[in-house]
DRENKETOR-642518 format. One record per atom (N, C-alpha, C): residue in three letters; z, x, y. Coordinates in steps of 0.2 Angstrom, whole numbers, plus 5000, padded with zeros to 4 digits. Example, Ala and Ser with C-alpha at 12.3 -4.5 7.8 and 13.67 -1.06 7.14 Angstrom:
ALA503950664972/ALA503950624978/ALA503950664984/SER503550644989/SER503650684995/SER503950645000/
//
This chain:
UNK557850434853/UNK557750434845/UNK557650504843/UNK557950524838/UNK557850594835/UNK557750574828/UNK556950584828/UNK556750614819/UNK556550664817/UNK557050704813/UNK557050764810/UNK556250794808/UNK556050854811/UNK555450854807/UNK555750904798/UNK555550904792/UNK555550934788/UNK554950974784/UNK555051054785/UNK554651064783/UNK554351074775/UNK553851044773/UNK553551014768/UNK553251114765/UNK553451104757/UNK553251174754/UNK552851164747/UNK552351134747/UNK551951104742/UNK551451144742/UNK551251164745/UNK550651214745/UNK550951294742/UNK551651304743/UNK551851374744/UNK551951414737/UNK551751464735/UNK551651484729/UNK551251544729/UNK551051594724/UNK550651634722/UNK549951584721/UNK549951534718/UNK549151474717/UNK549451424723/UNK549651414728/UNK549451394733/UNK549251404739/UNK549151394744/UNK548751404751/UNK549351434752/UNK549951464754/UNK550251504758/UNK550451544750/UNK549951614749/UNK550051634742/UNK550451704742/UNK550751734748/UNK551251784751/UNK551751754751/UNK552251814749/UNK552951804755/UNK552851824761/UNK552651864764/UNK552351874771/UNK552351834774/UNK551651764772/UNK551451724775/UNK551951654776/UNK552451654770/UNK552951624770/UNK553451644774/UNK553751704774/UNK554351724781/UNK553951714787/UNK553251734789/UNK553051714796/UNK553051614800/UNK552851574794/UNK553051514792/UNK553451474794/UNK554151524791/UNK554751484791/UNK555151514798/UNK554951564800/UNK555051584808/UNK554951554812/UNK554151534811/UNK553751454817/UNK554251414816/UNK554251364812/UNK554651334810/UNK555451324813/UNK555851394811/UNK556451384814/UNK556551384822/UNK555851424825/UNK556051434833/UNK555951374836/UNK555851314832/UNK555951244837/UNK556551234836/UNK557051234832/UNK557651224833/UNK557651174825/UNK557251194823/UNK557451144812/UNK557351204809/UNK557651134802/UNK557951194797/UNK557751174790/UNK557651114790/UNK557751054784/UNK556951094781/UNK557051124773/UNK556551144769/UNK556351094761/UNK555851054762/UNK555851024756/UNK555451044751/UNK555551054746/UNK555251064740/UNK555351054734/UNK554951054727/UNK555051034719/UNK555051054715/UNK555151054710/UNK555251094703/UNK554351104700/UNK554051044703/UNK553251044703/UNK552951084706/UNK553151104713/UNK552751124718/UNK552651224718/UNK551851244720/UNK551351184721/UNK551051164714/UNK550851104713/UNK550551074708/UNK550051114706/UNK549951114701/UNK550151134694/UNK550751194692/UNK550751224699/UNK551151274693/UNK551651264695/UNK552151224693/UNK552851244692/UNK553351284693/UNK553951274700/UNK554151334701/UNK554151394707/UNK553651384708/UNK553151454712/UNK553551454719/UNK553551374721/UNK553951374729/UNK554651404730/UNK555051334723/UNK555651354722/UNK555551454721/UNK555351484718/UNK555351554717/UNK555151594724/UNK554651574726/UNK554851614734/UNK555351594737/UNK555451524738/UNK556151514744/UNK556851554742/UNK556851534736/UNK557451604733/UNK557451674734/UNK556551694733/UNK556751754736/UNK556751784743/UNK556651764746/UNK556751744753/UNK557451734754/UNK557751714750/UNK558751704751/UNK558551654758/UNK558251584758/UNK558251564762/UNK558851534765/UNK559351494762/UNK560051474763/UNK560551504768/UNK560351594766/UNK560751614768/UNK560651644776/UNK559851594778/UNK559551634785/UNK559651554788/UNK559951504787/UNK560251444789/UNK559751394788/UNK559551394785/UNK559151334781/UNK559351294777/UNK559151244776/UNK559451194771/UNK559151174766/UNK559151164761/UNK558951134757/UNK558751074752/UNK558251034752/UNK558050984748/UNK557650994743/UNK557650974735/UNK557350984731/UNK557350924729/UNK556750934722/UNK556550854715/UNK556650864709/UNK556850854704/UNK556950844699/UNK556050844694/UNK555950874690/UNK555550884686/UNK555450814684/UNK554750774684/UNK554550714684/UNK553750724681/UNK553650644682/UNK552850664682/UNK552650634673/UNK553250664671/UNK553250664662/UNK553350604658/UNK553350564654/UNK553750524651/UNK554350574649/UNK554850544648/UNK555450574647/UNK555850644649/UNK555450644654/UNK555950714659/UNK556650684663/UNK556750614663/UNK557350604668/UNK557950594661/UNK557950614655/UNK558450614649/UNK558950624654/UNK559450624654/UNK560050694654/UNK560050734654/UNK559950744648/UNK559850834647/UNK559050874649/UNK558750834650/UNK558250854654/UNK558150854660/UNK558750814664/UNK558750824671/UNK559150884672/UNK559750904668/UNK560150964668/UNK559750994665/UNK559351014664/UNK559051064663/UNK558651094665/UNK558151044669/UNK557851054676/UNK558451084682/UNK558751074683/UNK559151094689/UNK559451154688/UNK559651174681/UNK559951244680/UNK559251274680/UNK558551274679/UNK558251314681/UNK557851304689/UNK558051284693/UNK557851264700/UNK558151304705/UNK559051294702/UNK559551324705/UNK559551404704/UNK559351454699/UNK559051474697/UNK558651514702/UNK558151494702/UNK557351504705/UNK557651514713/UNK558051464715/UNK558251454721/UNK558751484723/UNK559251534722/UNK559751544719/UNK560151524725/UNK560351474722/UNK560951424726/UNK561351394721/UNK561951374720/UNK562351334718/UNK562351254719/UNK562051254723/UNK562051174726/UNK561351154731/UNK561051094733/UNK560651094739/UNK561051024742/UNK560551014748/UNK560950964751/UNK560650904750/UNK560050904747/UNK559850824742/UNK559450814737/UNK559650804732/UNK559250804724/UNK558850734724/UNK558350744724/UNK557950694721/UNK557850684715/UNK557750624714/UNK557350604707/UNK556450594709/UNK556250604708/UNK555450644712/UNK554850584710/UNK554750544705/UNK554650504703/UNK554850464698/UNK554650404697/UNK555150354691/UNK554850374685/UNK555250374680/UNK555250394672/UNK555350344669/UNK555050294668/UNK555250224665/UNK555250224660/UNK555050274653/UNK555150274647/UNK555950284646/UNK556450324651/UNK556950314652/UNK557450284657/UNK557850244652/UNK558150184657/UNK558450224664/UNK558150204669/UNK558550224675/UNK559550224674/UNK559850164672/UNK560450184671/UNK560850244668/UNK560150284664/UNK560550364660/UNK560350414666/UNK559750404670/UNK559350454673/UNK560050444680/UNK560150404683/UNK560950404687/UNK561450414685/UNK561650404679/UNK562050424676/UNK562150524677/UNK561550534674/UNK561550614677/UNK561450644684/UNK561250604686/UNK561150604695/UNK562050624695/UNK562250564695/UNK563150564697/UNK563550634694/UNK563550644686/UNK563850714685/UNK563450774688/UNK563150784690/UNK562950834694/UNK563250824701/UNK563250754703/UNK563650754711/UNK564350784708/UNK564650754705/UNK565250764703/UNK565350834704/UNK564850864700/UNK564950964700/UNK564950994705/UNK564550954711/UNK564550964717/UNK563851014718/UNK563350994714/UNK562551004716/UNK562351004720/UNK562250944723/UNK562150914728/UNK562550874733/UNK562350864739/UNK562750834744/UNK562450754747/UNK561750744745/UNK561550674743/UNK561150674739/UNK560950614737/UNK560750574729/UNK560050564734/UNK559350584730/UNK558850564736/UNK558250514729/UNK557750474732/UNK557650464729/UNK556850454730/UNK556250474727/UNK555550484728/UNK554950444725/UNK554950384729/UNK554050344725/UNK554050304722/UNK554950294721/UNK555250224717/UNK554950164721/UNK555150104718/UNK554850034722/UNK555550014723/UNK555449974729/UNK556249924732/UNK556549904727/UNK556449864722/UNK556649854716/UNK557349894713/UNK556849934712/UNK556950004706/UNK557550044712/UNK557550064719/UNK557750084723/UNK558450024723/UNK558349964724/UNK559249924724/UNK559249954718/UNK559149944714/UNK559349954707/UNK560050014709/UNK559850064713/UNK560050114713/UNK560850124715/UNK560650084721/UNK561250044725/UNK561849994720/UNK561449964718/UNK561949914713/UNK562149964708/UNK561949994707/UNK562550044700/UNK562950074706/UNK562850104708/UNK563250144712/UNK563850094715/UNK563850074713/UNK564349984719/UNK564749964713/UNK564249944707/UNK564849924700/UNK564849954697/UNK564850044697/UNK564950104691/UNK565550164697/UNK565550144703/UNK565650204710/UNK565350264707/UNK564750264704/UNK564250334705/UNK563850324712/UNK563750384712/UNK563350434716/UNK562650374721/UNK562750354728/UNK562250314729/UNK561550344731/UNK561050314732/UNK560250354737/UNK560650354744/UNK560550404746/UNK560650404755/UNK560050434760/UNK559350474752/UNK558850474758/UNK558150454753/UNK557850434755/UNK557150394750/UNK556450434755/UNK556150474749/UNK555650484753/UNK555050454753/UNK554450424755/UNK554150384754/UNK553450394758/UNK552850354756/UNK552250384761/UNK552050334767/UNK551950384770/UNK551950324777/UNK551750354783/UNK551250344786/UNK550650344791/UNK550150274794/UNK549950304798/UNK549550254800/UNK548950214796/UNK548850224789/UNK548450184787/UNK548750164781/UNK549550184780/UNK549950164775/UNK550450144778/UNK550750064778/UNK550950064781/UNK551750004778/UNK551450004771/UNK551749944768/UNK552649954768/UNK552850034769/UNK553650044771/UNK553849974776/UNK553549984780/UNK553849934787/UNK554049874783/UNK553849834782/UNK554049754778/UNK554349764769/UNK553949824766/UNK554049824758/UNK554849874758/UNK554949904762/UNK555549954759/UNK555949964765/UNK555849944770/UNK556249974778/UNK556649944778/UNK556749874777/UNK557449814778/UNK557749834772/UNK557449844766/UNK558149884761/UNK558449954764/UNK558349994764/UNK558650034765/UNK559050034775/UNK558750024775/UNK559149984783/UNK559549944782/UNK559649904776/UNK560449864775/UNK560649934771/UNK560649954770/UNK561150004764/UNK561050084767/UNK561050084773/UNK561250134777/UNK560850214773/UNK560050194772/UNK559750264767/UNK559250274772/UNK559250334774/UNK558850364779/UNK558250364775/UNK557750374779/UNK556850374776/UNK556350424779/UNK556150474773/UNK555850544774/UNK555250524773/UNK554650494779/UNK553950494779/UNK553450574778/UNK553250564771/UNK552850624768/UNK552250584769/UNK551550644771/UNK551150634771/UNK550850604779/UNK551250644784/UNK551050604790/UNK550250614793/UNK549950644790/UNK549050664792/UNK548650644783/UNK549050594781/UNK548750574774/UNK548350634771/UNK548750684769/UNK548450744767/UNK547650774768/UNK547850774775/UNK547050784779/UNK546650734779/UNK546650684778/UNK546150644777/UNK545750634784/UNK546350644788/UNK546150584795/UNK545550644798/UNK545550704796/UNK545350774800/UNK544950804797/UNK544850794790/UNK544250844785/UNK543950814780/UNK544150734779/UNK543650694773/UNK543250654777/UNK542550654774/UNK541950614777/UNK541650564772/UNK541450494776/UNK541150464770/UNK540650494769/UNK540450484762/UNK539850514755/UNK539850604758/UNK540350644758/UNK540350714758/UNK540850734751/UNK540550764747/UNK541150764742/UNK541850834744/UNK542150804743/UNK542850844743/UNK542850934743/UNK543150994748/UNK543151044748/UNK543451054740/UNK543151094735/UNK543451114730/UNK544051144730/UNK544551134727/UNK545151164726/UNK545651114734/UNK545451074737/UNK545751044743/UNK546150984740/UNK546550954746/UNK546950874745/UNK546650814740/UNK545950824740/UNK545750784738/UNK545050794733/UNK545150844730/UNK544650894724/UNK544950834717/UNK544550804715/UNK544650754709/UNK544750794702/UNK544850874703/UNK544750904696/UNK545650924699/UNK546050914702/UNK546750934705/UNK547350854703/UNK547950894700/UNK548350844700/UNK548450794708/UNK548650824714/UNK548550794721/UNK548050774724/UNK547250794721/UNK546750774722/UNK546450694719/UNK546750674715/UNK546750624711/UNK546950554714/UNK547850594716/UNK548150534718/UNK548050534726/UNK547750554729/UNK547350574735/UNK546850524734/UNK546250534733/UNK545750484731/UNK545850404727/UNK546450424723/UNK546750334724/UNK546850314728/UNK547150344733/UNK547450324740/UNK547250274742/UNK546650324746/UNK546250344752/UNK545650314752/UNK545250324746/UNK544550314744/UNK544250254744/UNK544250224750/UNK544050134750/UNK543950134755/UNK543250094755/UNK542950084761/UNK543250064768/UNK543650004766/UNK544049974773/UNK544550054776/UNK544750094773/UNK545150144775/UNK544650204778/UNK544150204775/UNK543550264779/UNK543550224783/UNK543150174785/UNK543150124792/UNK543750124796/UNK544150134794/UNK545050114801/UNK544850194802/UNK544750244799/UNK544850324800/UNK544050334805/UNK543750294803/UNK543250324809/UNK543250284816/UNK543450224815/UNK543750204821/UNK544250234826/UNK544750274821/UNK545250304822/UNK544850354828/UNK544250394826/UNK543950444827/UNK543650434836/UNK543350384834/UNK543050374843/UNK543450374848/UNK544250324846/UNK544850334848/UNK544950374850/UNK544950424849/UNK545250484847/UNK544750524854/UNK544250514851/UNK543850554855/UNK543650514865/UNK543650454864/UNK543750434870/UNK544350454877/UNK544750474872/UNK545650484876/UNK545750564874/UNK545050604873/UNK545150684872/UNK545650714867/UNK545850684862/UNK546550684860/UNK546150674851/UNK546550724846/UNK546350724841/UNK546750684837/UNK546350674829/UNK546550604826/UNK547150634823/UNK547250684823/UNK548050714818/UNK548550704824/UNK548650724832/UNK548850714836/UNK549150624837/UNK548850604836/UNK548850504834/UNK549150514832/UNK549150544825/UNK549550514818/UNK550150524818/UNK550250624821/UNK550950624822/UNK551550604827/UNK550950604833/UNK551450584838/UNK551650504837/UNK551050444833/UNK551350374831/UNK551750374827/UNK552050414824/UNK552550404820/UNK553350444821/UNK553150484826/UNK554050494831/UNK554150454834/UNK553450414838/UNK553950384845/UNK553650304845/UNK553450284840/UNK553250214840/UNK553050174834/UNK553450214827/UNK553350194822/UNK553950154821/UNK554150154814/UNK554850094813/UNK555350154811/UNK555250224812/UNK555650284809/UNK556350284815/UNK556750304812/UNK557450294818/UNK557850344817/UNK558450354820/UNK558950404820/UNK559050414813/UNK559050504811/UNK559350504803/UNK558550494799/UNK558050484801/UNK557450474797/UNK557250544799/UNK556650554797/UNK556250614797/UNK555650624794/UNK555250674796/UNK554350664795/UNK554350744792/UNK554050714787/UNK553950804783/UNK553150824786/UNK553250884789/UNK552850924791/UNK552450974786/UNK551650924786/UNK551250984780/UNK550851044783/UNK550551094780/UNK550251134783/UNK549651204778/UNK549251214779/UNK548751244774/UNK548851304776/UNK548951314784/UNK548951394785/UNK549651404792/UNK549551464793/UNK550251464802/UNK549851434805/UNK549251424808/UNK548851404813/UNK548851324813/UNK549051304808/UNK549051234807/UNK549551204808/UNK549951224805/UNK550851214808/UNK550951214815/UNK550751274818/UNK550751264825/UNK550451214828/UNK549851204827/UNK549751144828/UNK550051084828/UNK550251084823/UNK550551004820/UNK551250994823/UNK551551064825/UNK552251074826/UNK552151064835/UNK551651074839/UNK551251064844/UNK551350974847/UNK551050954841/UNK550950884842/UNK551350844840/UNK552050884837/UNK552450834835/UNK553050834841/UNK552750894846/UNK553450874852/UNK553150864858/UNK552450824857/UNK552250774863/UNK552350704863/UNK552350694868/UNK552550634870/UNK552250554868/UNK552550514870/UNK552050444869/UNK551450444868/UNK551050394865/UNK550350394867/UNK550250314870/UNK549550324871/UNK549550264878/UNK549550194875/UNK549450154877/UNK549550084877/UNK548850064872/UNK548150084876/UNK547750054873/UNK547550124866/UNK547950174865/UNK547650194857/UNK548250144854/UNK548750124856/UNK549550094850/UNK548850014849/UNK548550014853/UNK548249944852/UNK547749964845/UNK547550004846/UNK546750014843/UNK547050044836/UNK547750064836/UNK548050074829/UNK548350034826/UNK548549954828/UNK548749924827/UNK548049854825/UNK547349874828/UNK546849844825/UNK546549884819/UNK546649944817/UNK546549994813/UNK546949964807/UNK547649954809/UNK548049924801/UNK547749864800/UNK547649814804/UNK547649744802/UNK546949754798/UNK546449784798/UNK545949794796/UNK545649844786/UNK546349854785/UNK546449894779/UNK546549824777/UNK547549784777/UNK547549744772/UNK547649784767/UNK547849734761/UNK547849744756/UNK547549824750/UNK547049834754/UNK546749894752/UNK547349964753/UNK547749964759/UNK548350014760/UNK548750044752/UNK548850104751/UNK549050124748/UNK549850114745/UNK549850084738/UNK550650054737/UNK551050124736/UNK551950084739/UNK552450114739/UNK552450154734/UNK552450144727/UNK552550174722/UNK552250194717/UNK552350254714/UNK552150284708/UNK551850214702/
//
């Protein structure tokens, strides 16, 4: 099985944790010396400031050092998927990036004050111009996702071919809520958030949140973090996790990554985005993402970890 790792660029900026080029060119060298290439990032990223990533990757002339490229459309907003305001996002991404095209545009979140059939509709004229080389789609619900498939089949616009969605061991609703859709209709699936934004490794119950961190309640990511995450049944699966962990000498981020290469529902053409706050951490992750199986009795005790969240598990969609 080969899932692509992607490296994830949400933190990257002058106000995010990697706040050099420097520290960003030594990054994307870790990175490339495994042998990947896939760079994802958004017109958001890092949250709040808008830009900041797309604007180092550009100057960087990332593309041109064989990199690829995945970005997202400006969202978030009631009315940012208009027409004219998806082309307008994109001329200024493209731009920032300076690319003429990436290899898949996202729609980054659903815009439901605007009817999805105008927001594809401009998805498609950009395919048309040759923007992008797939249509991707980010935090929509199964629903809202066929939806996307059916126009595309009665209008021949532009289909989804890659859906990013959040998915780890104590998230786990992809497998039954969204994995048999897109496994009929041949759409790969980019698991974000495979260490549930640190959770499993730097959050404590009753310890309040690192200020300025994943999960700081005064932050846009810190917010939808602690919606997530913040429920007792899931502190319990994570401290369980923990003993786990500690019983088999083996860290709880090492669990999370390695159970989602080689024993999750992710499959050929899928891929796991790779997050990271410093090089050091990367390394790490980038460490644990090329070991091997894990044993029999942790795939048990993570398999008694889900059935014990339930309902409380974080939903697919925005």
């Amino acid at each position: 099985m080969t899932v692509d790792l992607i490296l994830g660029t949400n933190n990257v900026g002058p106000h995010g944790k990697i706040s050099t080029l420097k520290e960003l060119k030594d990054i994307l060298e870790l990175y490339k010396s495994g042998g990947n290439k896939y760079l994802d990032t958004a017109y958001i990223y890092p949250a709040p400031y808008s830009g900041e990533s797309e604007t180092f990757l550009g100057q960087l002339d990332v593309t041109s050092n064989s990199f690829v490229l995945d970005t997202k459309v400006n969202s978030f907003q009631p009315g940012k998927h208009t027409p004219d305001n998806i082309f307008k996002s994109v001329a200024e991404q493209f731009a920032r990036l300076k690319v003429d095209k990436v290899r898949t545009l996202y729609l980054h979140a659903p815009d439901r004050d605007v009817p999805f059939e105008k927001s594809h509709w401009a998805m498609n004229e950009l395919y048309k111009q040759g923007k992008f080389e797939r249509l991707g789609i980010c935090n929509y619900g199964p629903d809202e996702i066929l939806g996307f498939v059916e126009r595309s089949q009665r209008f021949g616009w532009v289909a989804p071919k890659a859906v990013e969605g959040l998915y780890n061991i104590v998230s786990r609703r992809a497998e039954t809520e969204l994995l048999p859709l897109l496994r009929q209709h041949d759409i790969s699936f980019y698991a974000y958030s495979p260490l549930a934004s640190g959770f499993f490794s730097n959050i404590k119950r009753g310890q309040a949140p690192i200020k300025g961190g994943h999960f700081d309640p005064d932050t846009f990511n810190g917010r939808f973090n602690q919606a997530w995450y913040f429920k007792p049944s899931i502190f319990a699966a994570v401290e369980h996790l923990e003993t786990v962990a500690s019983n088999h000498n083996i860290s709880t981020n090492a669990i999370a990554i390695r159970w989602l290469r080689h024993h999750s529902l992710l499959r050929d053409g899928d891929a796991v985005l790779i997050g990271y706050s410093n090089i050091t951490q990367l390394a790490q992750n980038l460490e644990f993402a090329g070991q091997g199986p894990l044993d029999e009795e942790i795939l048990h005790e993570i398999e008694v970890m889900w059935e014990s969240i339930g309902d409380d598990a974080p939903a697919l969609a925005f």
